[in-house]
DRENSEGU-754417 format. One record per residue: residue in three letters; residue number from 1; z, y, x of N, C-alpha, C, O, CB in turn. Coordinates in steps of 0.2 Angstrom, whole numbers, plus 2048, in hexadecimal, padded with zeros to 3 digits. Glycine has a CB too. Layout:
BEGIN
    r    k  n.zz  n.yy  n.xx  ca.zz  ca.yy  ca.xx  c.zz  c.yy  c.xx  o.zz  o.yy  o.xx  cb.zz  cb.yy  cb.xx
  ALA  NUM     Z     Y     X      Z      Y      X     Z     Y     X     Z     Y     X      Z      Y      X
...
***
This chain:
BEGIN
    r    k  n.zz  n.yy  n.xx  ca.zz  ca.yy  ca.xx  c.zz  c.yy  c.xx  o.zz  o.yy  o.xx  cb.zz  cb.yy  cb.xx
  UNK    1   800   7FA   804    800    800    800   800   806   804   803   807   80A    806    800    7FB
  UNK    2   7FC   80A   801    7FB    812    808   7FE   819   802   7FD   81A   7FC    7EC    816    80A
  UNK    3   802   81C   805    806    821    7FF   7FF   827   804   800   82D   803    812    824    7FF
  UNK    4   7FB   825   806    7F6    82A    808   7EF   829   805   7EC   82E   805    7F4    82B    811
  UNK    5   7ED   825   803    7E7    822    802   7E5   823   7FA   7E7   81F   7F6    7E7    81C    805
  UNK    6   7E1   828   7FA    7DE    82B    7F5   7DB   827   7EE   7DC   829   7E8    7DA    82E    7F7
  UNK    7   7D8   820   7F2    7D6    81C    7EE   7D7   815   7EE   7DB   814   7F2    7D1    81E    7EF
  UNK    8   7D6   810   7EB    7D6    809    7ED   7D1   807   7F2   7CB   809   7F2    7D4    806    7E7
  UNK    9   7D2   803   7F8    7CE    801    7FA   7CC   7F9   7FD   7D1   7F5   7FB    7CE    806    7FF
  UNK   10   7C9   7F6   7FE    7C7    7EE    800   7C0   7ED   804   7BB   7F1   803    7C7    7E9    7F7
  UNK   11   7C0   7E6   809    7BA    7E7    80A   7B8   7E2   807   7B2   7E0   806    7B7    7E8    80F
  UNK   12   7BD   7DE   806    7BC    7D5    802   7BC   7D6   7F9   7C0   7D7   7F5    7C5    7CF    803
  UNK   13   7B2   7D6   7FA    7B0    7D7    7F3   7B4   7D1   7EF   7B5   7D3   7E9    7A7    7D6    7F3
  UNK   14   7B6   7CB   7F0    7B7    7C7    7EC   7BF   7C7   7E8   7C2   7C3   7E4    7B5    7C2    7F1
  UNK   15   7C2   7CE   7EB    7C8    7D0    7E8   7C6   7D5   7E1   7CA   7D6   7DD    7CC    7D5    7EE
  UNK   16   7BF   7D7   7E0    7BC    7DA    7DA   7BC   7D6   7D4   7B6   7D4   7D2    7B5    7DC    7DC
  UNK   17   7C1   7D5   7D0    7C1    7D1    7C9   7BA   7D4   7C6   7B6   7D0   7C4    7C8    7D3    7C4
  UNK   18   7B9   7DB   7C6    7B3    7DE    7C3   7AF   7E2   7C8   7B2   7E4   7CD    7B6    7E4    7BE
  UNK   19   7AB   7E2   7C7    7A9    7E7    7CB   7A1   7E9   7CA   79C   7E5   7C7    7AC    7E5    7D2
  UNK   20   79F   7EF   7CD    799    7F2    7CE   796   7F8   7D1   799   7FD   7D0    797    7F3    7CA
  UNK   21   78F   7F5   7D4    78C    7F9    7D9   78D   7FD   7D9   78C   800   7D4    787    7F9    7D9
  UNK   22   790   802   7DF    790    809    7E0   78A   80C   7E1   786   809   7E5    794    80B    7E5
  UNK   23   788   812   7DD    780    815    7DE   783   81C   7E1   780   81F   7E6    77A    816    7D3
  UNK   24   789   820   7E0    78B    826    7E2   788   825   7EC   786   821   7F0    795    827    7E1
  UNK   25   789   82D   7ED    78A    82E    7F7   790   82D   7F7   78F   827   7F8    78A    835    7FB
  UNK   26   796   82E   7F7    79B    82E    7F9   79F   829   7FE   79E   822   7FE    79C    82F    7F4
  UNK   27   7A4   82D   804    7A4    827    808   7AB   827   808   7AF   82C   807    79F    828    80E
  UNK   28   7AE   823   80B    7B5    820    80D   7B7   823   813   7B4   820   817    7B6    818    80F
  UNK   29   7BB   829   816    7BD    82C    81D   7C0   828   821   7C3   825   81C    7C1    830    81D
  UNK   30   7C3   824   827    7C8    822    829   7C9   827   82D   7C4   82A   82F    7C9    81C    82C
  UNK   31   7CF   827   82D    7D6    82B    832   7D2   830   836   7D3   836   836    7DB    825    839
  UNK   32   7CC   82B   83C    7C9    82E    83F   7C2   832   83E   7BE   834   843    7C9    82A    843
  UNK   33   7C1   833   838    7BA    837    837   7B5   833   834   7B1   836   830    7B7    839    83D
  UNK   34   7B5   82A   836    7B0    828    835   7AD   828   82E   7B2   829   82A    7AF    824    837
  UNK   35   7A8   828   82B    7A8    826    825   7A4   820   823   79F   820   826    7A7    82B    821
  UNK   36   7A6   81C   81E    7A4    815    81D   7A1   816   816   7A1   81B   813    7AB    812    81C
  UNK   37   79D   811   813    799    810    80F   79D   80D   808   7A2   809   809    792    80C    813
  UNK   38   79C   810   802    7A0    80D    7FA   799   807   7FB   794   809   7FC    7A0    814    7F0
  UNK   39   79A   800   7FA    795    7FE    7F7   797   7F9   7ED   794   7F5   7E9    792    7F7    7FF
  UNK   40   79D   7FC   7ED    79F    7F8    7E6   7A3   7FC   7E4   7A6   7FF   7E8    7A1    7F0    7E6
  UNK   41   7A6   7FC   7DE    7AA    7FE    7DB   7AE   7F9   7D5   7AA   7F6   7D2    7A8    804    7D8
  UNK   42   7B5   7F7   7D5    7B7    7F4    7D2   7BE   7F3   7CF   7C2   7F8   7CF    7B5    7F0    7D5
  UNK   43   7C1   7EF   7CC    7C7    7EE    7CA   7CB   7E8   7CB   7C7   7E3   7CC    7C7    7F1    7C4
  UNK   44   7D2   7E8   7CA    7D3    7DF    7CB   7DA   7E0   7CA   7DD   7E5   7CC    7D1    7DA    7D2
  UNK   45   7DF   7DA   7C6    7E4    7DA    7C4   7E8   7D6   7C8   7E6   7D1   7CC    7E4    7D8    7BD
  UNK   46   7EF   7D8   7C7    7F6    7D3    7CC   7F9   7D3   7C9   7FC   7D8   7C6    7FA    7D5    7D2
  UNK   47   7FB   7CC   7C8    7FE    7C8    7C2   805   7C8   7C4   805   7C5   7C9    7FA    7BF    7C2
  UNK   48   809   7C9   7C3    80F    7C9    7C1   814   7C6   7BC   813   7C9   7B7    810    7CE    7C0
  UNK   49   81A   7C1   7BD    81B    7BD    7B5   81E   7C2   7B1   823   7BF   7AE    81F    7B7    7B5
  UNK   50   81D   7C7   7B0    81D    7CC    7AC   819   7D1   7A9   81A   7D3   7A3    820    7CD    7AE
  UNK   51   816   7D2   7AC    810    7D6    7AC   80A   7D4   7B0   80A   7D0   7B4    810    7DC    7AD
  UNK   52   805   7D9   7AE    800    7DA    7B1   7FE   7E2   7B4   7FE   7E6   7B0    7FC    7D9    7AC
  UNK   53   7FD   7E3   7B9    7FC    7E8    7BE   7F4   7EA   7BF   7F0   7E5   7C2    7FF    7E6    7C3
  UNK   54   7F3   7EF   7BE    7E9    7EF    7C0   7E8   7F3   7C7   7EE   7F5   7C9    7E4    7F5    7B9
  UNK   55   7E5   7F3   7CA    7E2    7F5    7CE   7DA   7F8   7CB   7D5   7F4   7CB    7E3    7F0    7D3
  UNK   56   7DA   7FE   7C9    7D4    802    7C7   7D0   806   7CC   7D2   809   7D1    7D7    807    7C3
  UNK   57   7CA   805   7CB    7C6    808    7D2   7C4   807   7D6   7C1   80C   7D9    7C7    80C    7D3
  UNK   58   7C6   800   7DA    7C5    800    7E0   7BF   800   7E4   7BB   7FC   7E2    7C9    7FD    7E2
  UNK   59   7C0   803   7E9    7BC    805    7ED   7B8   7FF   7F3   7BA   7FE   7F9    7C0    80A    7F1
  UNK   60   7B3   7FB   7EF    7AF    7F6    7F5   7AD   7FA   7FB   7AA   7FF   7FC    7A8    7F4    7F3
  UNK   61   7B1   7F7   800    7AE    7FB    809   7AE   7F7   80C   7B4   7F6   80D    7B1    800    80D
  UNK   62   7A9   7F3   80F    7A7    7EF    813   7A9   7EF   81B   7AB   7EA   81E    7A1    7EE    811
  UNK   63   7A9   7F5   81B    7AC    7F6    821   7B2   7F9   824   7B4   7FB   829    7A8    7F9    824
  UNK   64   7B6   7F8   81D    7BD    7F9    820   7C0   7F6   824   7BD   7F1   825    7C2    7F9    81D
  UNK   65   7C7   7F7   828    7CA    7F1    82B   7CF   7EF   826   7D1   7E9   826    7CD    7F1    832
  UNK   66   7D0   7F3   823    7D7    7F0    81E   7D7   7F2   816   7D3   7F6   814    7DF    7F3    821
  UNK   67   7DB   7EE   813    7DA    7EE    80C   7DF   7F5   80C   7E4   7F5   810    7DB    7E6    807
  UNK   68   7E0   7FA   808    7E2    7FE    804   7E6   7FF   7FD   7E1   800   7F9    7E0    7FF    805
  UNK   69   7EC   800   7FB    7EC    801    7F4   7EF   808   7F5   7F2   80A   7F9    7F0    7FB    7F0
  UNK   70   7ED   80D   7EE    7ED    813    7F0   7F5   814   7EB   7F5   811   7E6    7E5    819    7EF
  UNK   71   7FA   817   7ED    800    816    7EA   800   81B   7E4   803   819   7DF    806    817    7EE
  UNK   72   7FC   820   7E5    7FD    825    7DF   7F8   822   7D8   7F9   824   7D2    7FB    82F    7E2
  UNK   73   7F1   81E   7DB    7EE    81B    7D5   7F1   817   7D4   7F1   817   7CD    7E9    81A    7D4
  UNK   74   7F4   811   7D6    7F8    80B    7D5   7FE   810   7CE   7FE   80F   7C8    7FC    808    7DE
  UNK   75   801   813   7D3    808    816    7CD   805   817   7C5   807   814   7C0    80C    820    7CF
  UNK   76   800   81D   7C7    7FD    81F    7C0   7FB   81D   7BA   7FD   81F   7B4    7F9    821    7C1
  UNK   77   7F6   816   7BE    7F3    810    7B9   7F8   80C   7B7   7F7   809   7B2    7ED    80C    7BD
  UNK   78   7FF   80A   7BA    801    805    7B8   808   806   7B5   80B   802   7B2    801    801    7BD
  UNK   79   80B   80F   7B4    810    80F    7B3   816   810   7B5   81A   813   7B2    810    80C    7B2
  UNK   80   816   80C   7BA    819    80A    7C0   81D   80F   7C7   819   813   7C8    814    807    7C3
  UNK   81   822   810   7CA    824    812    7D0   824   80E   7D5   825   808   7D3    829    815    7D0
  UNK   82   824   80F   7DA    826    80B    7E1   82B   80C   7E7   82A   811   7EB    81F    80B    7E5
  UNK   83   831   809   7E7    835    80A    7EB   833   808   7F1   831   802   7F1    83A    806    7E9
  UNK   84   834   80C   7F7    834    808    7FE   83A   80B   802   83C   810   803    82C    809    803
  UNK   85   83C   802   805    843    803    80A   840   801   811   83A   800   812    84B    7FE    808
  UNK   86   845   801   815    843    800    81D   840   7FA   81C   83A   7F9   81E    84A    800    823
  UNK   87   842   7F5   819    83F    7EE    818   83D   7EA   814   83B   7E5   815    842    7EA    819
  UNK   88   83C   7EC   80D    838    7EB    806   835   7F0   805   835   7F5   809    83A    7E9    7FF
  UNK   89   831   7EF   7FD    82F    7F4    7F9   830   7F1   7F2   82E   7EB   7F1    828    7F7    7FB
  UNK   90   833   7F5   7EE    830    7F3    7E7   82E   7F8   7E2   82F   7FE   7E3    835    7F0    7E3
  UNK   91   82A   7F3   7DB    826    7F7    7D7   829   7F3   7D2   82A   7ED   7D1    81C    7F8    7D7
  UNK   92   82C   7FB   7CE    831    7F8    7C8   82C   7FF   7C3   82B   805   7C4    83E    7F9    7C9
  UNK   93   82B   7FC   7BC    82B    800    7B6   82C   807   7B6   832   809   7B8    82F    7FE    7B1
  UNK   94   828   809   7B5    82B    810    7B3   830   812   7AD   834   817   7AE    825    814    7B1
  UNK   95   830   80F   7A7    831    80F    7A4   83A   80C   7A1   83F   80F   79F    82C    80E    7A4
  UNK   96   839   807   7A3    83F    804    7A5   844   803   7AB   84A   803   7AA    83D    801    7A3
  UNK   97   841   802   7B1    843    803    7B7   844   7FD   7BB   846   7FD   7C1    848    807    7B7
  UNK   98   842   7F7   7B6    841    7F2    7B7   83C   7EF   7BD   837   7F1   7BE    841    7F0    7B2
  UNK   99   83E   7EB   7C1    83B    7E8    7C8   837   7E2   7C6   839   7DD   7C3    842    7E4    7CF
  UNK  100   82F   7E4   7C7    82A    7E2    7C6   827   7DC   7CC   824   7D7   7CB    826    7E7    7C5
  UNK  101   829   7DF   7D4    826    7DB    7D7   82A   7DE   7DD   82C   7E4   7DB    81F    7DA    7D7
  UNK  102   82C   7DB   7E5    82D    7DF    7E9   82B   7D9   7EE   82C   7D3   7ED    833    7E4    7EA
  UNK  103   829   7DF   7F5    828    7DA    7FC   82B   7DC   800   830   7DF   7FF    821    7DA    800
  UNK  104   829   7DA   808    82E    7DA    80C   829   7E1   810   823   7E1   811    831    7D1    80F
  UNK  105   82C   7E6   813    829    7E8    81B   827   7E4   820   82B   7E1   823    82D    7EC    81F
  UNK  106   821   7E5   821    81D    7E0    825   81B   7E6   82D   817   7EB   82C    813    7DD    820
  UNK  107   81D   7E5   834    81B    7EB    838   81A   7F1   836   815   7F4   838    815    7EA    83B
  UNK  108   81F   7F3   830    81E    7FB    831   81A   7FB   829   819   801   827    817    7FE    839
  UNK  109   818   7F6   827    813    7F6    821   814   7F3   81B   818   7EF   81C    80C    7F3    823
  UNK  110   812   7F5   815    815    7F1    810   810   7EF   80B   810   7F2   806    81A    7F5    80C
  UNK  111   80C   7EA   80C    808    7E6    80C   80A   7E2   804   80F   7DE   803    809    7E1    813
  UNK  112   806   7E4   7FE    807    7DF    7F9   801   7DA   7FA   7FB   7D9   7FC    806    7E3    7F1
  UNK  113   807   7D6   7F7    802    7CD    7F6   802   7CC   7EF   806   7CD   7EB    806    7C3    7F9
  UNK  114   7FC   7CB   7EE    7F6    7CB    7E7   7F7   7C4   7E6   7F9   7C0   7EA    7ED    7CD    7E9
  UNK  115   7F6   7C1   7DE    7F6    7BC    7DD   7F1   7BD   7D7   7F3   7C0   7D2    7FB    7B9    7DC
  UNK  116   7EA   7B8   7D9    7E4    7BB    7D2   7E7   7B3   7CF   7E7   7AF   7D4    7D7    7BD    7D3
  UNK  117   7E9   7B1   7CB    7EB    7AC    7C6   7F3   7AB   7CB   7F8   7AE   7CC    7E4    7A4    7C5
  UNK  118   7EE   7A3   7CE    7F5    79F    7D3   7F3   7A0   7DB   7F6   79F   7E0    7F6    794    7D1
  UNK  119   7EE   7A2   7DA    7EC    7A4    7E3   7F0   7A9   7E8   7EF   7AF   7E7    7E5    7A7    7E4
  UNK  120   7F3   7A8   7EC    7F5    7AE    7EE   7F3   7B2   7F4   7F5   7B0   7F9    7FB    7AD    7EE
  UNK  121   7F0   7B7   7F3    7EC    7BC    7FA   7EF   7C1   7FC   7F3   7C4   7F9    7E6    7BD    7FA
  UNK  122   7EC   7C3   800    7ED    7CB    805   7EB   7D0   800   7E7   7CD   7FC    7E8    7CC    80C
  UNK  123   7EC   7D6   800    7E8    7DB    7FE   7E8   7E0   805   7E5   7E6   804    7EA    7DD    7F7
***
């Protein structure tokens, strides 16, 4: 999860439950200036035994090195806030304040694991 990253990003098209052809210019920045090519736009859910969680919009980039989740669309779309401590993070309800999912801090990083049904992957 990036509390900097404007948008959703992935370069593993096969994380796209939906998705479709980007026709826009528009390009992805990294850190250093470059800029990277949109070739898909899409969406895709994280199953939770409680809910369901969307991931709206994301950004196909084939040439990213890392997947991205952008925290201010994550919150918006889902409702949701995100707690982070030196060594987890959790996303509990907005509403209620109830604890939806949490992980652990990985090197500095807080890394959600996705599950599209029973599979469980990286994002």
């Amino acid at each position: 999860m990036d509390s900097g990253a404007t948008d959703h990003i992935t370069r593993e098209l096969e994380k796209l439950t939906a998705r479709d052809k980007y026709n826009g210019g528009d390009q992805v920045h990294a850190a250093n200036g470059t800029g990277m090519e949109i070739s898909n736009v899409g969406h895709s859910t994280l199953y939770f035994p409680n809910k369901e969680l969307h991931l709206k919009n994301i950004l196909h980039v084939p040439r990213s090195q890392k997947s991205l989740v952008s925290v201010t669309c994550f919150t918006k779309d889902n409702d949701v806030f995100l707690e982070f401590h030196p060594h987890y993070f959790s996303i509990k309800e907005q509403a209620t304040k109830k604890t939806l999912h949490s992980g652990r801090c990985e090197k500095g990083l807080y890394p959600l694991r996705l599950s599209n049904n029973t599979s469980s992957q990286n994002k």
